[in-house]
Biopython code that builds the backbone (N, CA, C, O; Angstrom):
import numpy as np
from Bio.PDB.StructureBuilder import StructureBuilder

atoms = [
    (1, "UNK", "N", (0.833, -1.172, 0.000)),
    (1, "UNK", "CA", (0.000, 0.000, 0.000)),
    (1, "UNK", "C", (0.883, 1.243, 0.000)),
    (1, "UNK", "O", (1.913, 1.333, 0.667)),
    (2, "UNK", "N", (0.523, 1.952, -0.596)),
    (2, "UNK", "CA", (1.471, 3.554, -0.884)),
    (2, "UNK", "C", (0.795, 4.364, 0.499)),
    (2, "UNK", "O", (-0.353, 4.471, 0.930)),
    (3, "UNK", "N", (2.397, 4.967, 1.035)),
    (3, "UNK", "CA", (2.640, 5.811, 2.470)),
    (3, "UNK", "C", (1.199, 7.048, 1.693)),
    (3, "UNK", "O", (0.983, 7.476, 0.559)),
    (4, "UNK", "N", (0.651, 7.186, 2.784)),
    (4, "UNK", "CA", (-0.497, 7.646, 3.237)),
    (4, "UNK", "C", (-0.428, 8.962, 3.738)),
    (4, "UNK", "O", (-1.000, 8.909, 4.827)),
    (5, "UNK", "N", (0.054, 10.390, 3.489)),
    (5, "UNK", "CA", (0.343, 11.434, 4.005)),
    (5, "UNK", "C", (-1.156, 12.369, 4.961)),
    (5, "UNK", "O", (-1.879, 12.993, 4.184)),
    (6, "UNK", "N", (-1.380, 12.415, 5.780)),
    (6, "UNK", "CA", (-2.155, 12.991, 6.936)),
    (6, "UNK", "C", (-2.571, 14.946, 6.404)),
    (6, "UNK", "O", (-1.509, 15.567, 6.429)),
    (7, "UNK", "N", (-3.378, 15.571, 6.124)),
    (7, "UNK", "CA", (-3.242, 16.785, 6.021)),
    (7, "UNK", "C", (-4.793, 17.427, 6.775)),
    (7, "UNK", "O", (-5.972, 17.119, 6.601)),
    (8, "UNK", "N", (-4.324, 18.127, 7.389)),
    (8, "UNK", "CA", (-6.108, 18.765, 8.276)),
    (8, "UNK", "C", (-5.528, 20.217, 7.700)),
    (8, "UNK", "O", (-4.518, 20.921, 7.732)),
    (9, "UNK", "N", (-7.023, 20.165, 7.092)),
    (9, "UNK", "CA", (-7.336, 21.433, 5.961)),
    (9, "UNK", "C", (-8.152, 22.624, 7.448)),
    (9, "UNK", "O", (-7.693, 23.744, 7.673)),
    (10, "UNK", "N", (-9.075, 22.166, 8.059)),
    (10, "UNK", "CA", (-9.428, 22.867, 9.014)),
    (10, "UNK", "C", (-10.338, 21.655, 9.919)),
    (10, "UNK", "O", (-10.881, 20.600, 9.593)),
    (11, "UNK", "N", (-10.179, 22.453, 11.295)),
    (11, "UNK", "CA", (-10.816, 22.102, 12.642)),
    (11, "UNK", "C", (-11.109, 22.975, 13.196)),
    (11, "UNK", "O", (-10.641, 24.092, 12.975)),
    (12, "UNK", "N", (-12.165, 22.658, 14.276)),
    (12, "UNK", "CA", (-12.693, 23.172, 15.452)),
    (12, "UNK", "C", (-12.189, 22.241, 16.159)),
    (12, "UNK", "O", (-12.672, 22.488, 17.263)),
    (13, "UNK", "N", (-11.431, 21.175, 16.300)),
    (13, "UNK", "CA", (-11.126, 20.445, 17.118)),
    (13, "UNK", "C", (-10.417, 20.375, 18.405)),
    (13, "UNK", "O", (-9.211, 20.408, 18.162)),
    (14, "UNK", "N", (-10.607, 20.305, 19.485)),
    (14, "UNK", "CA", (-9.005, 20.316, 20.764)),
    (14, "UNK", "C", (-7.838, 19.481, 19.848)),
    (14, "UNK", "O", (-7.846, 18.671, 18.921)),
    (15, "UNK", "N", (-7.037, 20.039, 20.514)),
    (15, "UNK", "CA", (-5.617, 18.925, 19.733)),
    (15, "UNK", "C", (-5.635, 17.456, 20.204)),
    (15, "UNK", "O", (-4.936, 16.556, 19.736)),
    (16, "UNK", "N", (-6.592, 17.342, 21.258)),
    (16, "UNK", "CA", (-6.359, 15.443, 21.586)),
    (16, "UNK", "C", (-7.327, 14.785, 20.671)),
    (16, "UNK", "O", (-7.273, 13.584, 20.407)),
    (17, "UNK", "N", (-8.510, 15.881, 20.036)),
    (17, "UNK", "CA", (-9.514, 15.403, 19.512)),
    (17, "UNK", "C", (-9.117, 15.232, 17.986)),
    (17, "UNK", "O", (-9.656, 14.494, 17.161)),
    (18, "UNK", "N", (-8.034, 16.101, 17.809)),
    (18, "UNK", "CA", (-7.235, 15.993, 16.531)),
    (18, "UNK", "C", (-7.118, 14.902, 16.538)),
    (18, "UNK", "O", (-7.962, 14.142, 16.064)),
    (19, "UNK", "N", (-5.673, 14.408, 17.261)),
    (19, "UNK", "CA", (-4.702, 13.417, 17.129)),
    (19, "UNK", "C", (-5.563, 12.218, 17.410)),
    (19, "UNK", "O", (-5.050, 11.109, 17.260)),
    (20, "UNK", "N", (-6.483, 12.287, 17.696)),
    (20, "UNK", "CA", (-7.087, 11.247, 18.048)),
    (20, "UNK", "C", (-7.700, 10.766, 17.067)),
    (20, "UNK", "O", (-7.775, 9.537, 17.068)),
    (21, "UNK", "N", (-8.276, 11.425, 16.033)),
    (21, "UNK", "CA", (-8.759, 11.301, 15.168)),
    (21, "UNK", "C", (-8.018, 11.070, 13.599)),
    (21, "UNK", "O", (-8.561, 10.512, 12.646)),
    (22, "UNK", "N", (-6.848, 11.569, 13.620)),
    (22, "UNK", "CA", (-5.891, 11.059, 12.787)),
    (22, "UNK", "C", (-5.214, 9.911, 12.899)),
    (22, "UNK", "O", (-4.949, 9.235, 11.905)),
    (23, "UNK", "N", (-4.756, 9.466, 14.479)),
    (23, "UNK", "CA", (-4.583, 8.153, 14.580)),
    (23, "UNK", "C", (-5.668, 6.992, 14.541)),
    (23, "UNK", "O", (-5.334, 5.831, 14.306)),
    (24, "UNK", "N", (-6.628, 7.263, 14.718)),
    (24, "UNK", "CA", (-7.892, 6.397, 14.329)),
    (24, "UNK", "C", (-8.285, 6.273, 12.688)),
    (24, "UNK", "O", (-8.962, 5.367, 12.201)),
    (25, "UNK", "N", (-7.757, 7.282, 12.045)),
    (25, "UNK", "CA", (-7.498, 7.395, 10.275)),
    (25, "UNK", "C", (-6.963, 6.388, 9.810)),
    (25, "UNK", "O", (-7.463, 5.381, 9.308)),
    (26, "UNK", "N", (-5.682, 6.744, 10.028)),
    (26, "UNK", "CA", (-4.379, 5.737, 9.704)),
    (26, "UNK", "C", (-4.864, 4.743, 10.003)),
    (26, "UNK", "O", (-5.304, 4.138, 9.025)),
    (27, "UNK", "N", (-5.072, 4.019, 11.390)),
    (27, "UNK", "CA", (-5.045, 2.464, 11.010)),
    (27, "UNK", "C", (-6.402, 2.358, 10.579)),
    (27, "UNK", "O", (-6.340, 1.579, 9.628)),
    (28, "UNK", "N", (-7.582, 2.694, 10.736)),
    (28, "UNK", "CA", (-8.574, 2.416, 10.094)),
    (28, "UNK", "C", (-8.479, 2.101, 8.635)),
    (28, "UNK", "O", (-8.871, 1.109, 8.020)),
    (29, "UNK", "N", (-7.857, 3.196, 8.223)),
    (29, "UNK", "CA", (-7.200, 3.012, 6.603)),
    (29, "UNK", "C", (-6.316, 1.653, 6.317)),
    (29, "UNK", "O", (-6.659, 0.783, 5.516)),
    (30, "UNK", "N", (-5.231, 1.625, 7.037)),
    (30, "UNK", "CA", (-4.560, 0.184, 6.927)),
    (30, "UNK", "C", (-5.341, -1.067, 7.037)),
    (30, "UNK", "O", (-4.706, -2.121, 7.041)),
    (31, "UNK", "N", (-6.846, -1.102, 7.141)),
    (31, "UNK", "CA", (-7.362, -2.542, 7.851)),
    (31, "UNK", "C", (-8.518, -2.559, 6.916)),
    (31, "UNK", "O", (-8.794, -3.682, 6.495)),
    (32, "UNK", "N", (-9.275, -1.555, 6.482)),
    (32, "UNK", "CA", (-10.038, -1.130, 5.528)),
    (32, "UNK", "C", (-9.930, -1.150, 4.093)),
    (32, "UNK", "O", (-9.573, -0.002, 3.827)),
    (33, "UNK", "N", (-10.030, -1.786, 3.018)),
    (33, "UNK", "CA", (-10.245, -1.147, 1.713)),
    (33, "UNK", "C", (-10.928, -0.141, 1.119)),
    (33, "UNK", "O", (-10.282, 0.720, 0.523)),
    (34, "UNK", "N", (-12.227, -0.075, 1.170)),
    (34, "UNK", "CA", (-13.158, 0.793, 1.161)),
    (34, "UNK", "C", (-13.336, 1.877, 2.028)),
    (34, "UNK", "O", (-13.358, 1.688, 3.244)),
    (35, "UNK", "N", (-13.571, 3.907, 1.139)),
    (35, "UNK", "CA", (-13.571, 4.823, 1.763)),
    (35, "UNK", "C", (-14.593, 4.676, 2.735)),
    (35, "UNK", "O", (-14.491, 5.105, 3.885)),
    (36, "UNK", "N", (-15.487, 4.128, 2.326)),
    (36, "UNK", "CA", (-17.085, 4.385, 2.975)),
    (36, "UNK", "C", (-17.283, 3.150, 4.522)),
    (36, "UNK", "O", (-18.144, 3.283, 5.391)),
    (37, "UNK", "N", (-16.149, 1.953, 4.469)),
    (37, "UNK", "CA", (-16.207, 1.589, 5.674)),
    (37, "UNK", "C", (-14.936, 1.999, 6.137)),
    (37, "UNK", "O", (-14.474, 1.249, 6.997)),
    (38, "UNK", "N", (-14.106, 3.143, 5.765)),
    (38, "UNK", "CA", (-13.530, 3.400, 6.682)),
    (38, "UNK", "C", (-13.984, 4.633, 7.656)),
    (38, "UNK", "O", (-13.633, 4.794, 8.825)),
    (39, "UNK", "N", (-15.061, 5.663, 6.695)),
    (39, "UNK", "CA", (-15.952, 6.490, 7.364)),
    (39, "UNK", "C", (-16.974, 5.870, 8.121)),
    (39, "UNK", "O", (-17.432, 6.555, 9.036)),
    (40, "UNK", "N", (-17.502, 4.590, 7.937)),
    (40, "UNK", "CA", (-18.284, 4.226, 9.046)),
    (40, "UNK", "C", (-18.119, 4.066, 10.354)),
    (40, "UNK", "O", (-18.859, 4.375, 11.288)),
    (41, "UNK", "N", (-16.538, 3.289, 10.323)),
    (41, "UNK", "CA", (-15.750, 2.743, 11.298)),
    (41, "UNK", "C", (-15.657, 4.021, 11.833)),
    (41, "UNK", "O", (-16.556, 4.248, 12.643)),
    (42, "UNK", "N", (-14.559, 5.300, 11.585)),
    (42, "UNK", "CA", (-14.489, 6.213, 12.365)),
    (42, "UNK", "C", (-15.759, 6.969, 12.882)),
    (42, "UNK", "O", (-15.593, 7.595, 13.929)),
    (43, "UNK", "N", (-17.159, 7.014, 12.238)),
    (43, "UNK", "CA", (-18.120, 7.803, 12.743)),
    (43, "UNK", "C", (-18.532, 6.487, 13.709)),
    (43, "UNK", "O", (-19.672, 6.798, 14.053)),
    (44, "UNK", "N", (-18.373, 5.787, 14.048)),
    (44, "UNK", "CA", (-18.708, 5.020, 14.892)),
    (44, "UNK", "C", (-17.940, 4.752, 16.295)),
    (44, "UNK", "O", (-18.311, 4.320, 17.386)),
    (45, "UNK", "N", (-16.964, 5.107, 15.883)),
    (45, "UNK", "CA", (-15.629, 5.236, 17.069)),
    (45, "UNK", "C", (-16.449, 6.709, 17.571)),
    (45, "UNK", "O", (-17.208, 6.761, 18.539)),
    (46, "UNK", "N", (-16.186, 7.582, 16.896)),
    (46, "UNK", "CA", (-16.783, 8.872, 17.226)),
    (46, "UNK", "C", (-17.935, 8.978, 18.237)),
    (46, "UNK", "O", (-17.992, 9.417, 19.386)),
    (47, "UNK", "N", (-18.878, 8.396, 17.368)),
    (47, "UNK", "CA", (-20.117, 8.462, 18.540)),
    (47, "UNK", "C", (-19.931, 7.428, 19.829)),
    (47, "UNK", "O", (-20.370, 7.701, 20.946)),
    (48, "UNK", "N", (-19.450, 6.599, 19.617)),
    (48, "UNK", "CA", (-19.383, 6.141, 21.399)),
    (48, "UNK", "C", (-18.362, 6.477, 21.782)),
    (48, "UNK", "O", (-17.964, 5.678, 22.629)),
    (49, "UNK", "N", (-17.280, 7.738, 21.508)),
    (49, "UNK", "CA", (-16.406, 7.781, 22.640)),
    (49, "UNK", "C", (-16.897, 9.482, 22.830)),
    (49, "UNK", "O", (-17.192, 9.913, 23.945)),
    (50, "UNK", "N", (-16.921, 10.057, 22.013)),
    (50, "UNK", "CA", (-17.733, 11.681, 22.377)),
    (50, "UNK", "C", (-19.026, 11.874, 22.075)),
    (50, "UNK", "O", (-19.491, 12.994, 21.866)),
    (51, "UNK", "N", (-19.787, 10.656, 22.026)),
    (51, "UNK", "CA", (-21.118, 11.152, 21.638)),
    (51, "UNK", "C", (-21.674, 11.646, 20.541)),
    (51, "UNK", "O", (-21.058, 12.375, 19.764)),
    (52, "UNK", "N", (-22.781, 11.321, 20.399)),
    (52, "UNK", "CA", (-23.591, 11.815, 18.919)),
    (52, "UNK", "C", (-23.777, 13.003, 18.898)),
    (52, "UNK", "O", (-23.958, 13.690, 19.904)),
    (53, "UNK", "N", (-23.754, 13.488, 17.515)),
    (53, "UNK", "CA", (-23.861, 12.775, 16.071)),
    (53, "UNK", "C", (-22.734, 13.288, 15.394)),
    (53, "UNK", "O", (-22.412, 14.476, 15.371)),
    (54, "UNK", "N", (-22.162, 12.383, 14.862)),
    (54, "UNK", "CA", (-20.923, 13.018, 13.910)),
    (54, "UNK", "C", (-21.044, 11.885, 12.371)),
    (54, "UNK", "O", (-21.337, 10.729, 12.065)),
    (55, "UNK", "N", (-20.599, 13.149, 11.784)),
    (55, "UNK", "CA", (-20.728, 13.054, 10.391)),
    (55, "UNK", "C", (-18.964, 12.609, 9.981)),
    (55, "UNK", "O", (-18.052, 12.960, 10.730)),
    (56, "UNK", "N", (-18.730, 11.876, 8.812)),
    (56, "UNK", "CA", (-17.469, 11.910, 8.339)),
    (56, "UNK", "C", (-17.667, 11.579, 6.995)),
    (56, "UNK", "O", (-18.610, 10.860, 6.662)),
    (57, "UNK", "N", (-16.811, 12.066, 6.136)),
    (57, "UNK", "CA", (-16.372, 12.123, 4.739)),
    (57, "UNK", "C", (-15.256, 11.744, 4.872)),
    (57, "UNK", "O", (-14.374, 12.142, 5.632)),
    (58, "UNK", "N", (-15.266, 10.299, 3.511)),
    (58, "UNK", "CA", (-13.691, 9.728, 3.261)),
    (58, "UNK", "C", (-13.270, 9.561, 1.918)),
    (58, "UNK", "O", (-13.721, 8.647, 1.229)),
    (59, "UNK", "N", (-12.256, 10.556, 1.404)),
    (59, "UNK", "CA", (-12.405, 9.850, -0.078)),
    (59, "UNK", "C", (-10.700, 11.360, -0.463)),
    (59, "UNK", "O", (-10.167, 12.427, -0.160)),
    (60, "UNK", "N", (-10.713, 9.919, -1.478)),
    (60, "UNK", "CA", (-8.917, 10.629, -1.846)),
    (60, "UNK", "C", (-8.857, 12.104, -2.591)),
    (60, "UNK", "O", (-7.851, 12.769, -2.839)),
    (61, "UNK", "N", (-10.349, 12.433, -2.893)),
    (61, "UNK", "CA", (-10.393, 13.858, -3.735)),
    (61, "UNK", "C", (-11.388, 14.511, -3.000)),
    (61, "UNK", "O", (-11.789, 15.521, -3.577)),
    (62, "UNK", "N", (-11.869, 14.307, -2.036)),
    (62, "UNK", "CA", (-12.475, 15.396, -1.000)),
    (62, "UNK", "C", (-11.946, 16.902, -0.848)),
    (62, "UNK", "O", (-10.776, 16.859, -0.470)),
    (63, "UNK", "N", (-12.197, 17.630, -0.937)),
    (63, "UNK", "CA", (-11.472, 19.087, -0.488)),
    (63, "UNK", "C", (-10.666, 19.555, -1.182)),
    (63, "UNK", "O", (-9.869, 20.341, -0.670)),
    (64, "UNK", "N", (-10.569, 19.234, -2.663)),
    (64, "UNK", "CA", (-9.210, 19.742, -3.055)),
    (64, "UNK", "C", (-9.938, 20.574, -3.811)),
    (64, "UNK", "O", (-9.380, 21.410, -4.522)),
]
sb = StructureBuilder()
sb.init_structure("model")
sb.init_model(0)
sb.init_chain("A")
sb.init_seg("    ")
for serial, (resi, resn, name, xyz) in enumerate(atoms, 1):
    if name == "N":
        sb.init_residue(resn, " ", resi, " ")
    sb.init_atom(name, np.array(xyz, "f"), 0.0, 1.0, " ", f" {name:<3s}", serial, name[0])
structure = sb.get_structure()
């Protein structure tokens, strides 16, 4: 699999809520094929560790 570079375009986030969320990226991504279960997986991590409702978008041309 080709190295995977990390970029946060913008947040409202605390920085633990960052990092927390980028390290939950990465390996989600490593274990995952598909964008859409890797956005499930993280909106699901999301809601049971800070609570509902969170939204996520996953995909290699998002935001550009």
């Amino acid at each position: 699999m080709e190295a995977q570079k990390v970029i946060v375009k913008s947040t409202g986030m605390p920085n633990d809520m960052q990092e927390h969320a980028i390290k939950s990226c990465i390996k989600a991504m490593r274990i995952l094929r598909h964008d859409k279960d890797v956005a499930s997986l993280l909106k699901k991590e999301f809601n049971d560790k800070y609570g509902r409702t969170w939204h996520c978008i996953v995909g290699s041309n998002y935001g550009r």
